[in-house]
C-alpha positions in Angstrom: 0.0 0.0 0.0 1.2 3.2 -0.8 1.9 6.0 1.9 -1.2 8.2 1.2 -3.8 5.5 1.4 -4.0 5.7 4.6 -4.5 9.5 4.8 -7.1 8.8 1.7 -9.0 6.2 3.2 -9.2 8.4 6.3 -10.4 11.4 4.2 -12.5 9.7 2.1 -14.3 8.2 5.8 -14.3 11.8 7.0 -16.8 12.9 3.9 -19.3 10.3 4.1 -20.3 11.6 7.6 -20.1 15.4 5.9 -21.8 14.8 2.8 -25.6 15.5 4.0 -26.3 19.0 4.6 -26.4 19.9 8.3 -25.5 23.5 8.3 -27.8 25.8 9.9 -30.4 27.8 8.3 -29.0 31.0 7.0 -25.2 30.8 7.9 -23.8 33.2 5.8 -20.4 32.6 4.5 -18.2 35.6 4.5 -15.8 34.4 2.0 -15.4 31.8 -0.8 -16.4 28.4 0.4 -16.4 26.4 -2.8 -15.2 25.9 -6.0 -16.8 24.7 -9.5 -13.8 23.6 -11.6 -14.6 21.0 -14.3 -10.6 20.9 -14.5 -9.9 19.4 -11.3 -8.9 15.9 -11.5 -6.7 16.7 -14.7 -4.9 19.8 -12.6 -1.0 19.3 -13.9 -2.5 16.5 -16.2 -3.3 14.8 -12.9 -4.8 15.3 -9.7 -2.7 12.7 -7.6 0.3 13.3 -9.6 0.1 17.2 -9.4 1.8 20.1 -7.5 -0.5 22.1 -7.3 -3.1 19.3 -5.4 -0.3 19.4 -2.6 -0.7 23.1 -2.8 -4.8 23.5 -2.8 -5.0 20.9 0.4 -2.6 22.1 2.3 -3.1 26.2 1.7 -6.7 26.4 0.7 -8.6 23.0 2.2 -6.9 22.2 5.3 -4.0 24.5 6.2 -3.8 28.1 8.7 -6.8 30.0 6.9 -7.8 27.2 5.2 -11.9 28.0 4.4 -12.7 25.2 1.1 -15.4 22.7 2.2 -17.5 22.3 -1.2 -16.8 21.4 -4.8 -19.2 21.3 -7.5 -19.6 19.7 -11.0 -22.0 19.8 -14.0 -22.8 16.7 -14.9 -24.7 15.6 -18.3 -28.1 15.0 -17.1 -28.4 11.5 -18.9 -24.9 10.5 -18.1 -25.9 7.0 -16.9 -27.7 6.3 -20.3 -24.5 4.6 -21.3 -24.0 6.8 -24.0 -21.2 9.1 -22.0 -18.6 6.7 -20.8 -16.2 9.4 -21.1 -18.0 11.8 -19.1 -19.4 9.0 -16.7 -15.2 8.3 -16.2 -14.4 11.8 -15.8 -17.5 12.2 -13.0 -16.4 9.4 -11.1 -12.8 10.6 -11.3 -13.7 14.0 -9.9 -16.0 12.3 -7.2 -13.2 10.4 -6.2 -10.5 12.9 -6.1 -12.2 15.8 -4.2 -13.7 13.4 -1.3 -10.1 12.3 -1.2 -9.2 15.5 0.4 -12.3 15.8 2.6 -14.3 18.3 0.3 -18.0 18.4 -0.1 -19.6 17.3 -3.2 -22.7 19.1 -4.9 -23.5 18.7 -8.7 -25.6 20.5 -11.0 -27.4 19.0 -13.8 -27.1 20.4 -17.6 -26.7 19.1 -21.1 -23.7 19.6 -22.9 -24.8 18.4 -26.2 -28.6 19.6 -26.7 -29.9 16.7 -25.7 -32.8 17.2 -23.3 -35.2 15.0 -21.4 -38.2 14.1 -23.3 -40.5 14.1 -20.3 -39.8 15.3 -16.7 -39.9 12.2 -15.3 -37.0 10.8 -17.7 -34.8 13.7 -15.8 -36.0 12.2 -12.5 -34.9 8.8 -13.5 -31.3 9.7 -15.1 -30.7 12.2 -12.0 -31.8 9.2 -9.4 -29.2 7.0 -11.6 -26.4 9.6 -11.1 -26.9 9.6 -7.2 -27.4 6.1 -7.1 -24.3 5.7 -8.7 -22.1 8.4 -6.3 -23.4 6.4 -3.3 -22.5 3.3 -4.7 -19.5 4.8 -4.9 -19.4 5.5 -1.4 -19.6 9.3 -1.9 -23.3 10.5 -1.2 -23.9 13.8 -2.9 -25.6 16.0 -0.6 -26.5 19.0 -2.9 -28.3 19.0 -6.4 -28.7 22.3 -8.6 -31.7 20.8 -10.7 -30.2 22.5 -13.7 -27.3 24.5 -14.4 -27.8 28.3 -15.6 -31.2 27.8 -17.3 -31.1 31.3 -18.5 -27.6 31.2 -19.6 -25.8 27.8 -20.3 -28.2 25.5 -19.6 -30.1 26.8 -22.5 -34.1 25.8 -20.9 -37.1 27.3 -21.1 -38.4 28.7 -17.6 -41.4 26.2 -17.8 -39.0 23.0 -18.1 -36.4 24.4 -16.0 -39.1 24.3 -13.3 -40.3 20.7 -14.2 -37.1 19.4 -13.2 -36.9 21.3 -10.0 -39.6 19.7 -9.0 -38.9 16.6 -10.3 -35.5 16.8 -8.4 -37.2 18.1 -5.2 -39.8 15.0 -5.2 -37.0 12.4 -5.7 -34.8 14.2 -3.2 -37.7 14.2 -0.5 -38.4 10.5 -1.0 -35.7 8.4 -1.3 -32.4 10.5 -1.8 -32.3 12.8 1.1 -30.7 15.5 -0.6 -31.4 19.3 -0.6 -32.4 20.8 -4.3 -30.9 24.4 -5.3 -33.6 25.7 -7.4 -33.0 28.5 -10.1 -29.1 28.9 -10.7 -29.8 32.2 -12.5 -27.1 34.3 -13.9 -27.7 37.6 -13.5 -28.0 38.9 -17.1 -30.8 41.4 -18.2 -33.4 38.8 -18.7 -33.3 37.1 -15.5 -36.3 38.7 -14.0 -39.1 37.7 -16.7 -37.7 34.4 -16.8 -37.8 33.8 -13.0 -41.8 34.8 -12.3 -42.6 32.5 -14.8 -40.0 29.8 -13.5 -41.6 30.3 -10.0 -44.9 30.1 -11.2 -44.3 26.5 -12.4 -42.5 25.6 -9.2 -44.4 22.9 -6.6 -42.6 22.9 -3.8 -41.2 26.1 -3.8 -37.9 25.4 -2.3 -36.2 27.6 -0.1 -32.5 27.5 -1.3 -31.5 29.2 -4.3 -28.6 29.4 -6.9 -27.4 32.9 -8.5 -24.4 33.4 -10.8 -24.1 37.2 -10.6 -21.5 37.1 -13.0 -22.5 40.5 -14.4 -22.4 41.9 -11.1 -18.4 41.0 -10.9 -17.8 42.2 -14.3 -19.4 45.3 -14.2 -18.4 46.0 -9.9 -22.4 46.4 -9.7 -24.9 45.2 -7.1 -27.6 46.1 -9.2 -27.5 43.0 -11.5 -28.2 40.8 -8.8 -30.2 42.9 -6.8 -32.7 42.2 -9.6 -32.3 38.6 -9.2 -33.1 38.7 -5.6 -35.9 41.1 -5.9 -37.7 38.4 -8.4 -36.8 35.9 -5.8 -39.6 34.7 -3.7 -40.6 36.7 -0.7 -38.1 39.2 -2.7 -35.0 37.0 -1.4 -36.4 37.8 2.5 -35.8 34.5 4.3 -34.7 32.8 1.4 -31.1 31.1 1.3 -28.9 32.0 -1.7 -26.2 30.5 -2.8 -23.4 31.9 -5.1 -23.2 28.0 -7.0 -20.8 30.2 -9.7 -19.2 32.9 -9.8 -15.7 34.6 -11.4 -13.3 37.4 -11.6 -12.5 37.3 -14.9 -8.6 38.7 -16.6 -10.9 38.9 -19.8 -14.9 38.8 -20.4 -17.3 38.8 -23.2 -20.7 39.4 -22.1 -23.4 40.3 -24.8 -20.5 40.1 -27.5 -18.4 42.7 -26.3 -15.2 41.4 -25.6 -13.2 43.4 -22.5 -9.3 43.0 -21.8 -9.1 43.8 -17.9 -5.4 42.6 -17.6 -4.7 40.6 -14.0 -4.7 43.9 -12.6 -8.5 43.9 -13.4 -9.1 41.1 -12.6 -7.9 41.3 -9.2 -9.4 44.6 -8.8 -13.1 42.2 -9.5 -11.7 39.7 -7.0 -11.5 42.2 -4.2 -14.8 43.5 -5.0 -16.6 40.2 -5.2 -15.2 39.7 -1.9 -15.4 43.0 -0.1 -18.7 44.4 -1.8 -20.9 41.9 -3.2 -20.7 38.8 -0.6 -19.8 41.0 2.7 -23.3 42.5 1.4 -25.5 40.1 0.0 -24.7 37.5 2.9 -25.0 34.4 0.9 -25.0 31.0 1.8 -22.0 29.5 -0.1 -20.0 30.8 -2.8 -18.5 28.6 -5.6 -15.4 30.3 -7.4 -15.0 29.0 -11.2 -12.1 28.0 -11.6 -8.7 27.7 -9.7 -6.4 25.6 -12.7 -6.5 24.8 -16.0 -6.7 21.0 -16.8 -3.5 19.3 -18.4 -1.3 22.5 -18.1 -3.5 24.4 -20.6 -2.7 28.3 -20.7 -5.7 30.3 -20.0 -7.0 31.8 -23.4 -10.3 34.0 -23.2 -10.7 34.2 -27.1 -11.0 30.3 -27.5 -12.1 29.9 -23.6 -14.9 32.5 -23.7 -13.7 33.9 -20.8 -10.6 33.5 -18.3 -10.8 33.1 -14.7 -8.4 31.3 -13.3 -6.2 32.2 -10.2 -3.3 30.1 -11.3 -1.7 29.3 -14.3 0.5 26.6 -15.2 4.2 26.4 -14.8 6.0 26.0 -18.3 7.7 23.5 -16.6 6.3 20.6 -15.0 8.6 20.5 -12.1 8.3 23.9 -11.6 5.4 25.0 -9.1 1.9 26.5 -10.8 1.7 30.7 -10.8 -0.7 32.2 -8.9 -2.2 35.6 -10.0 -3.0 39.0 -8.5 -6.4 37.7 -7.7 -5.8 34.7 -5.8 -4.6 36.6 -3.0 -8.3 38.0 -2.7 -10.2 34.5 -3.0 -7.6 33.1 -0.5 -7.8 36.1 2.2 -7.8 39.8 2.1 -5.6 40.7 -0.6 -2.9 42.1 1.7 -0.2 39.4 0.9 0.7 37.1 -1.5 -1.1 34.1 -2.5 -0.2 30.3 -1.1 2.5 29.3 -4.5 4.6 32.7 -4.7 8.0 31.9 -4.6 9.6 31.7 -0.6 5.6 31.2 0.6 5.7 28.8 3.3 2.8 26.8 2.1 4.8 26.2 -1.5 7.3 24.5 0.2 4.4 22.5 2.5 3.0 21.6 -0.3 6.1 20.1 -2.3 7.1 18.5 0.4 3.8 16.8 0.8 4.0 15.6 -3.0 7.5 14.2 -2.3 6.2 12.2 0.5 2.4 11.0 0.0 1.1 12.9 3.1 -1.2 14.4 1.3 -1.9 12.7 -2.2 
């Protein structure tokens, strides 16, 4: 047996008993608490092979300051069908990986090919499948976003959008015990049409919901998600929001106007996502998207679509992974450098923790 399996086994033990939700109502998170990063388990070209997984557990998941408990994935709705064995690998892969450091898994559901369910209860059947399968697995997901972005990525009409909410929130009820994340709105201009009619459709109305207020970042303005909340039940009074996604970006293109901010903007967006918009709106949890690249790719926000990461890849493998300006604001206050800068004590924790298994 190798010298990690131990600490894995042990890790992996540890998030069983934390994978149902039993946080109280309405404990707001005053920082980032999660991350959505499709890229994880290929981070360096491979998550138990990589730096930079030394790095993330010991600076950002358990280390002095440490403050990641969640990760979250989109998953292809139908990904059981057996018509997805490379996505069904790369699922398991990332369930695997990020319970292997003790972190909380939540999905959301989309479809990345425009395939859709035919019926709502299809959805419930696939999205039963999929946590039938993480259990299985022995990694119970806790946390379902019934579909990703509906007015944005997810590309779903309000009515369906809301007849898999409800579909999720039925099956969760009676057999999964899992909390549902309605809505998962980005805040773009349309968002407040397209969430009356969402609600309208809903039965049960849950109480948690997901925002993307990715336009609030971009543009350093409450006002975008202020109108998301205002549409919210109850106008958001009562109601537990969650930040499921959410970036600084170095470079954005919203509504096809493409915007160069440079690191320096994007750090400036980092500091105000965590200074201004969550010190304010008090959410729940906050996911960031993303922390690294998968298989040392170079961020590019013309053939990305946009460019958030904190770090970017060494050009040499044995070298450790960069962090940005913005890092330092997801990981604290900004006031120092980020865990990775050269003569950082947790670079050398970190190393030293790939050399000897203690933590991979």
């Amino acid at each position: 047996m190798s010298p990690r399996r131990p600490i894995l086994a042990a890790l992996a033990a540890l998030s069983l008993a934390l994978a149902s939700p039993t946080a109280p109502a309405g404990a707001a998170t005053s920082h980032v608490d999660g991350i959505s990063d499709q890229s994880l388990s290929a981070w360096d070209g491979g998550f138990h092979e990589s730096w930079f997984t030394g790095l993330f557990n010991d600076a950002w998941v358990h280390g002095p300051g440490a403050h990641i408990e969640f990760a979250r994935y989109v998953v292809q709705w139908n990904l059981m069908s057996g018509k997805y064995s490379r996505y069904l690998d790369e699922f398991e892969a990332w369930l695997e990986d990020v319970t292997s450091i003790g972190l909380k898994p939540e999905i959301g559901l989309t479809s990345f090919d425009g395939v859709l369910p035919g019926i709502p209860s299809e959805y419930q059947t696939e999205l039963e499948d999929i946590l039938s399968r993480a259990r299985a697995l022995g990694h119970p997901i806790g946390w379902v976003e019934a579909w990703n972005e509906p007015n944005g990525q997810g590309g779903e009409s309000a009515v369906e959008a809301a007849d898999f909410t409800n579909e999720a929130s039925e099956l969760c009820e009676e057999k999964e015990g899992c909390t549902v994340i309605a809505g998962d709105f980005e805040d773009s201009p349309n968002a407040g049409a397209y969430e009356e009619e969402y609600i309208n459709n809903l039965n049960p109305v849950p109480v948690n919901w997901g925002v993307h207020p990715y336009y609030s970042v971009e543009r350093e303005s409450e006002a975008p998600y202020q109108k998301v909340r205002e549409h919210l039940p109850n106008k958001g009074e009562g109601e537990q929001v969650w930040f499921t996604e959410v970036a600084a970006r170095k470079c954005s293109d919203f509504d096809g106007d493409f915007v160069e901010n440079g690191e320096a903007g994007q750090a400036q967006r980092a500091s105000w996502l965590v200074h201004t918009l969550i010190r304010n709106a008090k959410p729940e949890h906050v996911f960031y998207y993303e922390v690294l690249l998968k298989e040392r790719r170079e961020p590019d926000c013309r053939t990305e679509g946009s460019d958030s990461a904190l770090y970017e890849p060494s050009a040499d493998p044995a070298e450790p992974d960069r962090p940005r300006p913005a890092a330092s604001y997801i990981w604290g206050d900004g006031g120092g450098a980020a865990p990775g800068e050269q003569g950082d004590a947790f670079m050398a924790n970190a190393a030293q923790a790939t050399l000897t298994g203690v933590y991979l």
